[in-house]
N, C-alpha and C positions, 0 to 999 in steps of 0.2 A: 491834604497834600499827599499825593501819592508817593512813595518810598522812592521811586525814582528822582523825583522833583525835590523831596529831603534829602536823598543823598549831593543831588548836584547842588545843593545850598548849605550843604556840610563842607563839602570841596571848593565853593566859594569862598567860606568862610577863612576858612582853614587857610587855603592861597592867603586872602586877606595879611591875614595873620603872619604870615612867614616874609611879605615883603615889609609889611611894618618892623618885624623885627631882624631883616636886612637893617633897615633904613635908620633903626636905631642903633646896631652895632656898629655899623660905618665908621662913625666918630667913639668909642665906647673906647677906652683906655683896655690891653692886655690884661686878661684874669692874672692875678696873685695865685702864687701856687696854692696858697690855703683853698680860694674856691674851686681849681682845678681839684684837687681835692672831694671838698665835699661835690662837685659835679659828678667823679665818679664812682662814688660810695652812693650815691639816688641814683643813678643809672645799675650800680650792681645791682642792688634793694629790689630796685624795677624786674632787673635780668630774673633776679631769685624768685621773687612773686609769680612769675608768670610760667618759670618753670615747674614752680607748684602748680598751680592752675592746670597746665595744660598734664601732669603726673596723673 
């Protein structure tokens, strides 16, 4: 598989992926503030790492 044809079945995927998890949020009760929380302490974690990375 050419890099082209794996990227466009990474973007398939991926799509996939993001209407599945529409489709399960739709009905999904509002986060508690506790996992609001820990959502954005992984997402800092994330920010931090990658400002390493790219240092």
């Amino acid at each position: 598989m050419s890099s082209t044809a794996s990227s466009a079945a990474e973007a398939r995927v991926l799509g996939d992926l993001a209407r599945a998890g529409q489709r399960l949020a739709e009905n999904a009760p509002p986060l508690t503030a506790e996992q609001v929380d820990r959502v954005v302490a992984i997402l800092r974690m994330s920010d931090d790492a990658e400002r390493k990375n790219i240092a």
